[in-house]
N, C-alpha and C positions, 0 to 999 in steps of 0.2 A: 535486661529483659523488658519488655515494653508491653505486657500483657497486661490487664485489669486499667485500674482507671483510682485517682482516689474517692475513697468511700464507696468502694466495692463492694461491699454488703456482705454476704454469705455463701459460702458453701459449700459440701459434704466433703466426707473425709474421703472419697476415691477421686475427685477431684480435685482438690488438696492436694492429695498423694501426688496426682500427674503434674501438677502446678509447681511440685517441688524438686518432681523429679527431673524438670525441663528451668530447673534453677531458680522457682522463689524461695524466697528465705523462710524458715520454719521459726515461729519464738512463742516460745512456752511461757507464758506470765503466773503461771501457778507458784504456789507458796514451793521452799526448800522441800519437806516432806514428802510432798505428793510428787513432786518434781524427783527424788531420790529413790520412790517405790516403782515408777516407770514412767517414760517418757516414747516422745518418738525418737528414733536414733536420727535422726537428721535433724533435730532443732536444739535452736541457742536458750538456754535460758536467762532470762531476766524479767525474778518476779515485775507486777503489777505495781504493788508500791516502789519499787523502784527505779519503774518506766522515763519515768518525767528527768531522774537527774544521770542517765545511762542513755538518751537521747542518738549521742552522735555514734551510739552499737547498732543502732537502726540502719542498716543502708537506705539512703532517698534514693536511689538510682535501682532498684529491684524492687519485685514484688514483693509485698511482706502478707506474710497469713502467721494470723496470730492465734492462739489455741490456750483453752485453760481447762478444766474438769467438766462443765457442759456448755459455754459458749459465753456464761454472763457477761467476768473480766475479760475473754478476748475483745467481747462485742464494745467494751466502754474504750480498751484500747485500738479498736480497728478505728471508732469514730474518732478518738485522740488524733492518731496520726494521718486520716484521712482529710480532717480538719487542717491539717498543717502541710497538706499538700500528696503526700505519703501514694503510693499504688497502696494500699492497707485491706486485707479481706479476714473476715470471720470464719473459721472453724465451727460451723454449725456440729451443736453436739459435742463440741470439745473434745475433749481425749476418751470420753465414753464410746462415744463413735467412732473413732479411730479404731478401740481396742473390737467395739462391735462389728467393725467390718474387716475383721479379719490384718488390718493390717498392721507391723512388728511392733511392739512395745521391750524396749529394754530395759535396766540399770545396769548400776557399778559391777552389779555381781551377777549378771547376763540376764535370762529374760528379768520382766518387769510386768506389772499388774501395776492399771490404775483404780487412785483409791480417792 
């Protein structure tokens, strides 16, 4: 996918949605917890602290859009890996806005609410 650029900056969660659903990669850096009361069904998780030594789960050859509870830890990791070359974009609003515009949040045990 050759869309975005590194250090892509921001933005919303219906474009996100189209971004992912046209194949960039979706990664949730939120802690276990929040990560296990809901997520979006199409993303990888790997918390934030342990972005740096999970590295090579990152595809460099795809967009990646990164997403956490309102944007903070995406936004430190979108700059991490935009720095390092990365197509890398922020989930502005993180998973609040995801959940606010309507679109699917699951878990283990079907729908999902984030918390």
């Amino acid at each position: 996918m050759s869309q975005g650029s590194p250090s892509a900056g921001a933005i919303g969660p219906l474009e996100a949605h189209a971004l992912i659903e046209a194949g960039a990669r979706l990664i949730d850096v939120r802690e276990p917890q929040e990560w296990e009361a809901g997520r979006a069904p199409q993303a990888q998780h790997i918390p934030l602290g342990e972005l740096q030594h999970r590295v090579a789960e990152v595809p460099f050859d795809e967009t990646v859009v990164f997403v956490c509870h309102g944007g903070g830890r995406s936004g430190r990791a979108t700059q991490a890996f935009g720095d390092l070359g990365y197509r890398a974009i922020n989930l502005a609003g993180g998973m609040v806005a995801w959940q606010d515009a309507g679109l699917p949040v699951v878990s283990d045990s079907g729908p999902g609410t984030v918390i």
